[in-house]
ChimeraX commands (.cxc) that place a marker at each C-alpha (Angstrom):
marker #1 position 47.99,-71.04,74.81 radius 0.5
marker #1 position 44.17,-71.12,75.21 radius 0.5
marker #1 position 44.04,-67.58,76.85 radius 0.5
marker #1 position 46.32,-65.98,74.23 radius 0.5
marker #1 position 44.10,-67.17,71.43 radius 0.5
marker #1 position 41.27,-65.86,73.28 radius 0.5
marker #1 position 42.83,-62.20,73.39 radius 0.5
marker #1 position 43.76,-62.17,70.26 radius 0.5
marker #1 position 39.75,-63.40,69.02 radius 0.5
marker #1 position 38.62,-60.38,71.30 radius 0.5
marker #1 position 40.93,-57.68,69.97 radius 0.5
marker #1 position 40.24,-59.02,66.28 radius 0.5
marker #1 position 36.46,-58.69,67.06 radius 0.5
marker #1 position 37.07,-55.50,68.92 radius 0.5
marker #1 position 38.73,-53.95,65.61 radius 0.5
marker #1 position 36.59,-55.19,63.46 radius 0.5
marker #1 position 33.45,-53.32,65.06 radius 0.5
marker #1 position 35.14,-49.96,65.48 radius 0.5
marker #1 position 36.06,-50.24,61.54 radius 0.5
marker #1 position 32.11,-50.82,61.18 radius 0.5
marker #1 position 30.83,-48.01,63.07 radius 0.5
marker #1 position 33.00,-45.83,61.56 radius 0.5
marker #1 position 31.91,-46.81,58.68 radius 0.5
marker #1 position 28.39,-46.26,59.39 radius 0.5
marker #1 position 28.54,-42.70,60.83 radius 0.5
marker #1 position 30.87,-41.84,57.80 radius 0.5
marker #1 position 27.54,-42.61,55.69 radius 0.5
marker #1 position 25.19,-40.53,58.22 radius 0.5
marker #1 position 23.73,-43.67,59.52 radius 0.5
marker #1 position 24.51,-43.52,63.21 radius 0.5
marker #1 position 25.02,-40.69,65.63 radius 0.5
marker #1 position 28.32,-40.05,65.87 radius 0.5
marker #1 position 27.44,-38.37,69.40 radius 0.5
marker #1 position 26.10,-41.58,70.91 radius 0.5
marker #1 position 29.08,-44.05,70.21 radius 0.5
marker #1 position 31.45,-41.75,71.57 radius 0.5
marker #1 position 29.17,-41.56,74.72 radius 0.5
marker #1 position 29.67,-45.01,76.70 radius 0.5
marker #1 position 26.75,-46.71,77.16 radius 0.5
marker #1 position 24.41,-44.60,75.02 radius 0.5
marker #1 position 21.93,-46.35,72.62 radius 0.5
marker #1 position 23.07,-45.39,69.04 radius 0.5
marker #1 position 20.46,-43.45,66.89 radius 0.5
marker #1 position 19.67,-44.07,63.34 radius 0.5
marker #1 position 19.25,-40.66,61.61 radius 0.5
marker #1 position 17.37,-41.29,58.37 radius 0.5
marker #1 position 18.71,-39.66,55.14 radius 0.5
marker #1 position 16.53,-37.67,53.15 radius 0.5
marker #1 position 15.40,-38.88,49.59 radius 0.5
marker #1 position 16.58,-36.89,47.04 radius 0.5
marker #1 position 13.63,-35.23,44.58 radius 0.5
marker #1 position 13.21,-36.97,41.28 radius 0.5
marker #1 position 13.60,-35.42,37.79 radius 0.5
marker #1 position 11.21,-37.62,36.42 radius 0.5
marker #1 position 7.63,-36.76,36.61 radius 0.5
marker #1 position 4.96,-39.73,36.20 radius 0.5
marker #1 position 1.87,-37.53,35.52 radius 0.5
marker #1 position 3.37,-33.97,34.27 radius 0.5
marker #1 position 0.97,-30.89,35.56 radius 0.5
marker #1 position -0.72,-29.83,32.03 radius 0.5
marker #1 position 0.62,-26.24,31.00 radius 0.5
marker #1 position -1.71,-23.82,30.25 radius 0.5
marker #1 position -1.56,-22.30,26.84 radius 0.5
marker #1 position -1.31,-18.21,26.43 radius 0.5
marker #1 position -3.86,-16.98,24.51 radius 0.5
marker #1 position -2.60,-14.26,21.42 radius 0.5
marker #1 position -2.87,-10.93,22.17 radius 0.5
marker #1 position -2.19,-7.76,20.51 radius 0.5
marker #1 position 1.74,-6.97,21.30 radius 0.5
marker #1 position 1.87,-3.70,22.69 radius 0.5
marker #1 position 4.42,-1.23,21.55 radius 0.5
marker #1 position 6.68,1.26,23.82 radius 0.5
marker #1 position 7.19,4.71,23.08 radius 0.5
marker #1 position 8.97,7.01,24.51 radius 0.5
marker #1 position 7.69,10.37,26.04 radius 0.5
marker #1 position 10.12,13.44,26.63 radius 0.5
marker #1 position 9.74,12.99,30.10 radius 0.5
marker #1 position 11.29,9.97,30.07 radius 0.5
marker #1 position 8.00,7.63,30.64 radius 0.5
marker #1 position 7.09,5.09,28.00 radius 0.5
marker #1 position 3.77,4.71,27.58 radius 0.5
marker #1 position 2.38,1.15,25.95 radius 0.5
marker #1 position 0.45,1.59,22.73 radius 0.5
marker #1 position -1.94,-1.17,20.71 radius 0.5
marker #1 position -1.38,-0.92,16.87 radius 0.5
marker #1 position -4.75,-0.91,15.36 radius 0.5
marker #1 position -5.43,-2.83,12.34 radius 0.5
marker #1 position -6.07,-0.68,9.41 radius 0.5
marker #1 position -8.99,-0.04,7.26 radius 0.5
marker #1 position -8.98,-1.15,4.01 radius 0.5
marker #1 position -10.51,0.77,1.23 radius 0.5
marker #1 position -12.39,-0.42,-2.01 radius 0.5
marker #1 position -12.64,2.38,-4.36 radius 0.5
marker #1 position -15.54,2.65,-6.47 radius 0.5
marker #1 position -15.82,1.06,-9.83 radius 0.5
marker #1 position -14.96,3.60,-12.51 radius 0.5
marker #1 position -17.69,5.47,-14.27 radius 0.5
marker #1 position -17.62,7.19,-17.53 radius 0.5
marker #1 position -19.66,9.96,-18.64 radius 0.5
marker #1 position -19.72,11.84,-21.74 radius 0.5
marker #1 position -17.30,14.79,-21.98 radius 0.5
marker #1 position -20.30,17.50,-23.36 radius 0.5
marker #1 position -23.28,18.08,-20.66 radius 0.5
marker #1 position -26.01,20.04,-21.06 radius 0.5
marker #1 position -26.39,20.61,-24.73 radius 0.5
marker #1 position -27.18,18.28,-27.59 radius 0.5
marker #1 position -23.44,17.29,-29.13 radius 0.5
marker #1 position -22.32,15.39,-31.73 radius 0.5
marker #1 position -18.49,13.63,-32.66 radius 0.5
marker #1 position -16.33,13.91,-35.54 radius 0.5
marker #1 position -15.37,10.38,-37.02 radius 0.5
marker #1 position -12.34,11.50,-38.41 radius 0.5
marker #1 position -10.07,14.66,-37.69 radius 0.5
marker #1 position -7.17,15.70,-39.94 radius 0.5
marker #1 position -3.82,15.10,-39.33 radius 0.5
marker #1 position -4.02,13.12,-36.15 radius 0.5
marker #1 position -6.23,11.10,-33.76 radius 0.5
marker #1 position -8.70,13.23,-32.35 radius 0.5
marker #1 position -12.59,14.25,-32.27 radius 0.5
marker #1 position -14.15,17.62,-32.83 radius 0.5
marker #1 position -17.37,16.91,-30.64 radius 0.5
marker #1 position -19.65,19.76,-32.40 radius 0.5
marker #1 position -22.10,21.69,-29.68 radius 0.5
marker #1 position -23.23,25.41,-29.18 radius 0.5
marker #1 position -20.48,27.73,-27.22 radius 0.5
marker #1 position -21.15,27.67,-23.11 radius 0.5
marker #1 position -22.33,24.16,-22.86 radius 0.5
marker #1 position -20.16,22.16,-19.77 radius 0.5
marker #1 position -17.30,20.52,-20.74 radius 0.5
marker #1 position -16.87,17.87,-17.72 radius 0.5
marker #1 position -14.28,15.63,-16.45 radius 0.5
marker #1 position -15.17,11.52,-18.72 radius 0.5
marker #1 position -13.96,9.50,-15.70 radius 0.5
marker #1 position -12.33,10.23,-12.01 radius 0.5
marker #1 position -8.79,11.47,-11.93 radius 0.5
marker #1 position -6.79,14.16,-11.45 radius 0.5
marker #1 position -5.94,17.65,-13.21 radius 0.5
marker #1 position -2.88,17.66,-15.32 radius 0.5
marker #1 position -2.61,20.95,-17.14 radius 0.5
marker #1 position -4.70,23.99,-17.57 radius 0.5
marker #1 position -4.10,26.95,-19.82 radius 0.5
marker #1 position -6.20,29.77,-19.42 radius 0.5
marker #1 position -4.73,32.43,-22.22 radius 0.5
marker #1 position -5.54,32.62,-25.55 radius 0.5
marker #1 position -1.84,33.10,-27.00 radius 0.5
marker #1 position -2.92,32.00,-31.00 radius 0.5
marker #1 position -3.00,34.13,-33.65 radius 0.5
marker #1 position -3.77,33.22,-37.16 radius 0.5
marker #1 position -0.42,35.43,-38.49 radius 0.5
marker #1 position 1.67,32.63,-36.79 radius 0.5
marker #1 position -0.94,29.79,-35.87 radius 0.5
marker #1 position 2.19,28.44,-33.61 radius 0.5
marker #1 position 1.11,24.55,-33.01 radius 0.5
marker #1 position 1.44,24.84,-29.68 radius 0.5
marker #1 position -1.52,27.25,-29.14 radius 0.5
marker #1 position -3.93,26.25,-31.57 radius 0.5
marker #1 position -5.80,24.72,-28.88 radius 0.5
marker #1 position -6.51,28.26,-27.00 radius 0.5
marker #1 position -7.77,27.71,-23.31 radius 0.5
marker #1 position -7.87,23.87,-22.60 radius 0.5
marker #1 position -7.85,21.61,-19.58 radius 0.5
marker #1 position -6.04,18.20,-19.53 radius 0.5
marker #1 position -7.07,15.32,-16.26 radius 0.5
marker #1 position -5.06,11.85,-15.89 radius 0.5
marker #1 position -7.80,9.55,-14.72 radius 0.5
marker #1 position -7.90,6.95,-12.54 radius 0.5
marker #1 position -7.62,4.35,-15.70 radius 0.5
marker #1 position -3.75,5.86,-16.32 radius 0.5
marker #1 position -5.19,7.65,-19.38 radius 0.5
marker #1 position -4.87,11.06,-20.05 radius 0.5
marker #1 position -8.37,13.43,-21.71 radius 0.5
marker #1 position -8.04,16.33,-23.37 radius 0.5
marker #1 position -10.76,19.30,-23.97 radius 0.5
marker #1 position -9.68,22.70,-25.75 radius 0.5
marker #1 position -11.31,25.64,-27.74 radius 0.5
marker #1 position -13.08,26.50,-23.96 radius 0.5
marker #1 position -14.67,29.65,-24.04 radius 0.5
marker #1 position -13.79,29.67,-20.03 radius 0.5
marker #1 position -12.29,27.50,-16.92 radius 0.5
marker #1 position -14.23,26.40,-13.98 radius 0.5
marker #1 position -12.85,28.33,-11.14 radius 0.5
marker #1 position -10.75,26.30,-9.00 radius 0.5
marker #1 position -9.49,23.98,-11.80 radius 0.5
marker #1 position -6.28,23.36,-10.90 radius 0.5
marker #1 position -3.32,21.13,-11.58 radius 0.5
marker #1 position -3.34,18.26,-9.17 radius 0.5
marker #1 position -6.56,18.93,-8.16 radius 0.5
marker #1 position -8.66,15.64,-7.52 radius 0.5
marker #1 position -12.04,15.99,-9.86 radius 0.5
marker #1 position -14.94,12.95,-10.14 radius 0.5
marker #1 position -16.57,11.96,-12.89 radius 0.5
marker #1 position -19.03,14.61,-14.37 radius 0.5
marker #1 position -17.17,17.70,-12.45 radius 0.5
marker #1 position -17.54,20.52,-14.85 radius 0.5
marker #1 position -14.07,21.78,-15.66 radius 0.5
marker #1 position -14.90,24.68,-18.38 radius 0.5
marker #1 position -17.18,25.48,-20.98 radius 0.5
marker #1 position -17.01,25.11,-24.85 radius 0.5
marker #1 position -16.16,27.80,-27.22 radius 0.5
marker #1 position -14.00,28.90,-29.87 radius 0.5
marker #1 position -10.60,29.99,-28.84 radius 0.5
marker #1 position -7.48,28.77,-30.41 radius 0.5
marker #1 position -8.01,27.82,-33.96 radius 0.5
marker #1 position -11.43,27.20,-33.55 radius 0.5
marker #1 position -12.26,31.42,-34.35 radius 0.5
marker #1 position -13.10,30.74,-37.88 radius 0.5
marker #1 position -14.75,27.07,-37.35 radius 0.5
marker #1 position -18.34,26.07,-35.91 radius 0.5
marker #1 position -17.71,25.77,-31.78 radius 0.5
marker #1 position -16.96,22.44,-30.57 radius 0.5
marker #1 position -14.70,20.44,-28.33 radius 0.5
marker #1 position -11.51,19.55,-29.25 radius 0.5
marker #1 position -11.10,15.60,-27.34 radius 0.5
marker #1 position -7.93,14.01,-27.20 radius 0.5
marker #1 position -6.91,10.90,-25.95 radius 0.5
marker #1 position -3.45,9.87,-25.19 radius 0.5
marker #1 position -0.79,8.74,-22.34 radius 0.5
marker #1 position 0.64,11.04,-19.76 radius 0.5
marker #1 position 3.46,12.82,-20.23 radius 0.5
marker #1 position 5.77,15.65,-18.65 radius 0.5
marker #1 position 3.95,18.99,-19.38 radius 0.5
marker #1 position 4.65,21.28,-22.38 radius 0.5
marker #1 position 4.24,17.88,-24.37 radius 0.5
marker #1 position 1.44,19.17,-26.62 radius 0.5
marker #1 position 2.00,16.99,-29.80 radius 0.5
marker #1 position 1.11,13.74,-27.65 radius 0.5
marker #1 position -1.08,15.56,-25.14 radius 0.5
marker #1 position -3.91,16.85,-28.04 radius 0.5
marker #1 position -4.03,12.89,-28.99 radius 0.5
marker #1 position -2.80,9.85,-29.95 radius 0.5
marker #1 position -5.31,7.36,-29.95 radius 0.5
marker #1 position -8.46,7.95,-31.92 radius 0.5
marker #1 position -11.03,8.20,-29.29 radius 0.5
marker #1 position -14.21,8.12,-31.70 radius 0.5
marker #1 position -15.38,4.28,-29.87 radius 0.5
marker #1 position -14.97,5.26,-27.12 radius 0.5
marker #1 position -17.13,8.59,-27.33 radius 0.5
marker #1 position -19.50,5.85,-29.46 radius 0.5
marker #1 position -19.90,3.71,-26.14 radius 0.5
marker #1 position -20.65,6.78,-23.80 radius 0.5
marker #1 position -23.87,7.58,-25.94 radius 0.5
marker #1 position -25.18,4.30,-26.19 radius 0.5
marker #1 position -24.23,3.49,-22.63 radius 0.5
marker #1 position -22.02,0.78,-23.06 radius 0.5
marker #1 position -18.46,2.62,-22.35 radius 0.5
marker #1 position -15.17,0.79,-22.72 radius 0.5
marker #1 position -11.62,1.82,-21.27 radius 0.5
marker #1 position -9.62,3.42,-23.71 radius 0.5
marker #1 position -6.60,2.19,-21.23 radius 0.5
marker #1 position -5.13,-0.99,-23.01 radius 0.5
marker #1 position -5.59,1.24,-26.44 radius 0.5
marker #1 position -3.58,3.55,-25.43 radius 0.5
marker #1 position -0.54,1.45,-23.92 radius 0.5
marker #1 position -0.25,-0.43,-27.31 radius 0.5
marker #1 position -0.52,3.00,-28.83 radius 0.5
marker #1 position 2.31,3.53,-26.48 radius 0.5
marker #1 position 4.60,0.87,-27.22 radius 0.5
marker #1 position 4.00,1.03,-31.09 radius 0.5
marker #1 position 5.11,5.16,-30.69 radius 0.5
marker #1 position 8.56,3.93,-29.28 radius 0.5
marker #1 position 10.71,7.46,-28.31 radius 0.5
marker #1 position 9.62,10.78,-28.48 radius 0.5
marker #1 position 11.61,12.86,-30.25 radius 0.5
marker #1 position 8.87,15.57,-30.60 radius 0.5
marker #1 position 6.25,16.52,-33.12 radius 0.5
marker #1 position 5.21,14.53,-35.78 radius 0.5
marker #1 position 2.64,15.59,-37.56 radius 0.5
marker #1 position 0.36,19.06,-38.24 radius 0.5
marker #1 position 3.80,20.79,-36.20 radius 0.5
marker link #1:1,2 radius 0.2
marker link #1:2,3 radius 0.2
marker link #1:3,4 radius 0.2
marker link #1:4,5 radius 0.2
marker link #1:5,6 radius 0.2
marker link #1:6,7 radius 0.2
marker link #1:7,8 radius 0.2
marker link #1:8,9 radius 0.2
marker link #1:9,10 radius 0.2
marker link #1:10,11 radius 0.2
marker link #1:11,12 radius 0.2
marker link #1:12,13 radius 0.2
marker link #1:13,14 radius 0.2
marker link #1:14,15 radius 0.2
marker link #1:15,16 radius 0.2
marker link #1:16,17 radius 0.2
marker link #1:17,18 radius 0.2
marker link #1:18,19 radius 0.2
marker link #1:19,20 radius 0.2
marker link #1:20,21 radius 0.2
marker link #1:21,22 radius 0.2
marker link #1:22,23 radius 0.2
marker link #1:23,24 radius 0.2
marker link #1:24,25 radius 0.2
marker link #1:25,26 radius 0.2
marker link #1:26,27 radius 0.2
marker link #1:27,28 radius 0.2
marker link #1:28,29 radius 0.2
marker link #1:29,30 radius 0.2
marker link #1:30,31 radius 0.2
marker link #1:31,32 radius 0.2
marker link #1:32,33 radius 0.2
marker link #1:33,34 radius 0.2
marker link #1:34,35 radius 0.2
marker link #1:35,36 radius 0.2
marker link #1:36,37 radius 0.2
marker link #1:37,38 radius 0.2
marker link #1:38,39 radius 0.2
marker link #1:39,40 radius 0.2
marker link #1:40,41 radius 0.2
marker link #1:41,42 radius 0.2
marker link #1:42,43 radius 0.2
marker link #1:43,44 radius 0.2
marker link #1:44,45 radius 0.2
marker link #1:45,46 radius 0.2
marker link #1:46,47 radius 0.2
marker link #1:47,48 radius 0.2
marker link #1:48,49 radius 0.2
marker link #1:49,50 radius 0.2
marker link #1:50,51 radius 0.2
marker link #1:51,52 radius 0.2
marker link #1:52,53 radius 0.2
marker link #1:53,54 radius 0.2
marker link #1:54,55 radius 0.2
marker link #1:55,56 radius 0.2
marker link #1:56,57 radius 0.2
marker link #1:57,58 radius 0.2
marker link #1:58,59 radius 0.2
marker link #1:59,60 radius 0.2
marker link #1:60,61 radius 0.2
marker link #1:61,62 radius 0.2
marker link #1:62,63 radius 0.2
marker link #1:63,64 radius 0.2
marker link #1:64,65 radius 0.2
marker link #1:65,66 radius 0.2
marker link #1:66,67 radius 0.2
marker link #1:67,68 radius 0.2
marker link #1:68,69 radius 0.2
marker link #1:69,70 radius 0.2
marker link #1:70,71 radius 0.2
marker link #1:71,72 radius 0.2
marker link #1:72,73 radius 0.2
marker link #1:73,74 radius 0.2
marker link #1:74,75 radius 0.2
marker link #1:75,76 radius 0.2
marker link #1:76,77 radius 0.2
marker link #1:77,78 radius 0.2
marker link #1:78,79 radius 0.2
marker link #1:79,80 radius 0.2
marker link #1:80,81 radius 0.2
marker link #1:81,82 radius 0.2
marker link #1:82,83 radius 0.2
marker link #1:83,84 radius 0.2
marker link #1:84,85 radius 0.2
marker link #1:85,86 radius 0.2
marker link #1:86,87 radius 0.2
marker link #1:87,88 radius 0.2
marker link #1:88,89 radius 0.2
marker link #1:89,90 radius 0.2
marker link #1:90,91 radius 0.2
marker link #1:91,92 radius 0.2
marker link #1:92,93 radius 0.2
marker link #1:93,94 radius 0.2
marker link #1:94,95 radius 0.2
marker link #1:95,96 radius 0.2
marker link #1:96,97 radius 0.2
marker link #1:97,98 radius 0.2
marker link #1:98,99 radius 0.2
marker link #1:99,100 radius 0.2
marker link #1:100,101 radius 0.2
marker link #1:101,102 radius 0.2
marker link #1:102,103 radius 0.2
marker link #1:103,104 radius 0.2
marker link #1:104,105 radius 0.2
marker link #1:105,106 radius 0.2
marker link #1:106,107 radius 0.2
marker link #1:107,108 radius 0.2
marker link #1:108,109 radius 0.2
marker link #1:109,110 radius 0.2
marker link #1:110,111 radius 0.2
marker link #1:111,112 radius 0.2
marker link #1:112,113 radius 0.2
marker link #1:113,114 radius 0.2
marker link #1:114,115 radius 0.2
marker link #1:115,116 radius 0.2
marker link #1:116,117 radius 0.2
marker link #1:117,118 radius 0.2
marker link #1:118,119 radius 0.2
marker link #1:119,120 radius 0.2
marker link #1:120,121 radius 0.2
marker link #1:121,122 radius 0.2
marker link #1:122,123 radius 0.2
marker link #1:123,124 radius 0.2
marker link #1:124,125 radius 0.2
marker link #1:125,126 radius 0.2
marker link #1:126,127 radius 0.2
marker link #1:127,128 radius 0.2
marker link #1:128,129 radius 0.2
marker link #1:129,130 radius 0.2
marker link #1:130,131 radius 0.2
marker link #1:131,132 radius 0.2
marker link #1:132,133 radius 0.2
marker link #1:133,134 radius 0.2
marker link #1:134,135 radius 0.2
marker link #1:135,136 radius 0.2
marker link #1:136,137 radius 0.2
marker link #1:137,138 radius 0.2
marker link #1:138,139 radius 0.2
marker link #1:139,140 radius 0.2
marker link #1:140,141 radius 0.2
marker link #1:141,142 radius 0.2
marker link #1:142,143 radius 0.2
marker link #1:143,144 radius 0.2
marker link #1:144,145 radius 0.2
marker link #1:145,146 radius 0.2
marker link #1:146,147 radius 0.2
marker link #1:147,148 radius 0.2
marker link #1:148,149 radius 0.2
marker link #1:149,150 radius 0.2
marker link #1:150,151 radius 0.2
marker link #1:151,152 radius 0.2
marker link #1:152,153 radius 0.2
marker link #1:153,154 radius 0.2
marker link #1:154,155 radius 0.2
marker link #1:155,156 radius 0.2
marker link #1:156,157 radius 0.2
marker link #1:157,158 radius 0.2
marker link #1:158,159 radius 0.2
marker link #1:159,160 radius 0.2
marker link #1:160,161 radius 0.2
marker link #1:161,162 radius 0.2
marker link #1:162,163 radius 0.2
marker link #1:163,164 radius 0.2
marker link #1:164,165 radius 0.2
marker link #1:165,166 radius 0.2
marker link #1:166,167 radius 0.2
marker link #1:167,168 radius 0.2
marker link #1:168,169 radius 0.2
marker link #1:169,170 radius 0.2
marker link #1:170,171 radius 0.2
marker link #1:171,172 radius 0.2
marker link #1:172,173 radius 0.2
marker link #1:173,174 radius 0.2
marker link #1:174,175 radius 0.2
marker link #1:175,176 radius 0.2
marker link #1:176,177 radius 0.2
marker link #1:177,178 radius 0.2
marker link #1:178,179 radius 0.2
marker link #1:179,180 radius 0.2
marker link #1:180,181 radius 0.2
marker link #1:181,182 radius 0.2
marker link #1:182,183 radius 0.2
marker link #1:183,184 radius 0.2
marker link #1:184,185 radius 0.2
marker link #1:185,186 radius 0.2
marker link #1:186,187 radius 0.2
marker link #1:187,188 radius 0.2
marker link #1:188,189 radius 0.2
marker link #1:189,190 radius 0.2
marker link #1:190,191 radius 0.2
marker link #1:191,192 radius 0.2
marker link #1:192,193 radius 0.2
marker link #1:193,194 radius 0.2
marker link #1:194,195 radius 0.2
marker link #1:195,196 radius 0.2
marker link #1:196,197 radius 0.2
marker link #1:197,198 radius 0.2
marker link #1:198,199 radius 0.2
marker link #1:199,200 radius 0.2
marker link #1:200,201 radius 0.2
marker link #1:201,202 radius 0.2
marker link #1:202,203 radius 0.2
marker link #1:203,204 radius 0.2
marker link #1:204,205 radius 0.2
marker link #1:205,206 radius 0.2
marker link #1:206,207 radius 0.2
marker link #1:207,208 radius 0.2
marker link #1:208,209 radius 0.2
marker link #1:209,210 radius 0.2
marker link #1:210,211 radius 0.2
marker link #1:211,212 radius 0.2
marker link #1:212,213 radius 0.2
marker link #1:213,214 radius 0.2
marker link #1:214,215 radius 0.2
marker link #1:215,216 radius 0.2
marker link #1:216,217 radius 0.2
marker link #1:217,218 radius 0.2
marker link #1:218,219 radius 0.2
marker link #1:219,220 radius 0.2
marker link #1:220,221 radius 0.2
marker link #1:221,222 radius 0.2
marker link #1:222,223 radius 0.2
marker link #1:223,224 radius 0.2
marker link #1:224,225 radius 0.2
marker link #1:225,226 radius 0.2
marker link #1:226,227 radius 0.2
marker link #1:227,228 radius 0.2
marker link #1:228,229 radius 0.2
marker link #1:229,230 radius 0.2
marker link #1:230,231 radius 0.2
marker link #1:231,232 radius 0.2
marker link #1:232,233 radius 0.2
marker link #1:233,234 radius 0.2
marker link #1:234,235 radius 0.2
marker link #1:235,236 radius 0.2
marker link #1:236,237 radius 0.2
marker link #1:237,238 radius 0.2
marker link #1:238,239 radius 0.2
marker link #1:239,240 radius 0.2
marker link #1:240,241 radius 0.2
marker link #1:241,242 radius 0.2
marker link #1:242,243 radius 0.2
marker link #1:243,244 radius 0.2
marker link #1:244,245 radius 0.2
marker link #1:245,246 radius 0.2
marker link #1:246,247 radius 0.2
marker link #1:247,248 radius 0.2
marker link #1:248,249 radius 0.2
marker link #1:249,250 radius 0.2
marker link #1:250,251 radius 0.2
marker link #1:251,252 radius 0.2
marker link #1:252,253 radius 0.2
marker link #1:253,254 radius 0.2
marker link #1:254,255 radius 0.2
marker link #1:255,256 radius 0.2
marker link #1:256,257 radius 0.2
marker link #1:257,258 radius 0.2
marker link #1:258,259 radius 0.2
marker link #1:259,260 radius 0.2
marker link #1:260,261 radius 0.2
marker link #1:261,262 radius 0.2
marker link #1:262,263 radius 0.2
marker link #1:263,264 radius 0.2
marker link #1:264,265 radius 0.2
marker link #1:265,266 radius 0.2
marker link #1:266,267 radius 0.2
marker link #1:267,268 radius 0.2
marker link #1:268,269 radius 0.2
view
């Protein structure tokens, strides 16, 4: 009875170990190589430590610094080439000066003129009519087409020259006795730029010479009952000889608004 119990304590041990080992070189921790061998000392194989995720003390990132972002364009052989997009210039343009429309000759403005707002500035024939304030040309007629049989309105101003300036208004000068060659429409002109001389073409024939100045908006061209004037210009011709000029601009857009649609001629047609 004694030796029976015995074998079955021994196979009961016996199982129990071979459950353990295999156990143990399931999990990698003994080599499987030395239990199978008999007698061979069994081998712990350490397992590696996985890497952690977590960082205690990050590695600072460095920060890019900004640069200008090149831009690819492409060649017709096929290359791209990188290109830097400057930064662009800005421009101030000049404050805007005002000069006196007569140079060159003593001259002298209307303070009235008949029918509608305008100035005959009174001078000798050939002085410089030149352009009051930077702008551009707008018109130019340069033949004489009035005749006193018909005295059609729209010639009574013989050869003229009309500029848009910089300030959005447009200046008128007639009864020229000639055109400064070159004076085109479009054409960029600065303050002072001589753009005829005064005579006595037009309507003026029969009169003393002078300048016929008009002030008004612009307009599409042909428009000659708004472009001979609208707004009387006699201040501001006032503050160009004492030397204290104002823009005639904010006159003439309320002159502008208060004329509503045009619907042609008014007055003096």
């Amino acid at each position: 009875m004694r030796g029976r119990s015995a074998g079955i304590f021994g196979a009961a041990v016996v199982g129990v170990t071979a459950v353990g080992l295999g156990v143990l070189s399931a999990l990698g921790v003994l080599d499987r190589a030395a239990v199978e061998r008999p007698g061979a000392q069994a081998t712990v194989t350490p397992v590696p430590a996985s890497p952690s995720t977590v960082s205690s003390s990050p590695a600072a990132v460095p920060v890019p610094t900004a640069s200008p972002t090149p831009r690819t364009t492409a060649t017709p052989t096929g290359r791209t080439t990188a290109t830097t997009r400057a930064t662009p210039k800005i421009s101030v343009r000049p404050p805007l000066r005002y000069v006196f429309p007569v140079q060159g000759c003593p001259a002298s403005a209307s303070q009235a003129h008949h029918d509608y707002p305008a100035a005959d500035i009174f001078t000798r024939v050939g002085c410089r009519f030149v352009a009051p304030v930077d702008g551009r040309v707008d018109e130019v007629i340069r033949v004489d087409r009035w005749s006193p049989k018909t005295n059609v309105a729209a010639d009574r101003g013989g050869l003229a020259v009309s500029i848009v300036g910089r300030d959005g208004v447009r200046y008128y000068g007639s009864h020229l006795s000639a055109i400064t060659a070159g004076i085109r429409p479009g054409l960029a002109v600065r303050a002072g730029q001589p753009l005829g001389l005064t005579g006595r073409t037009g309507s003026a024939r029969s009169t003393p010479a002078h300048l016929h100045f008009g002030i008004s908006w612009p307009t599409p061209a042909g428009r000659w009952w708004i472009r001979r004037g609208i707004v009387p210009p006699q201040r501001f011709l006032a503050g160009l000889k004492t030397g204290n000029p104002s823009s005639p601009a904010a006159m003439v857009e309320r002159a502008k608004t208060a004329y509503g649609v045009d619907r042609g001629c008014r007055a003096y047609c």
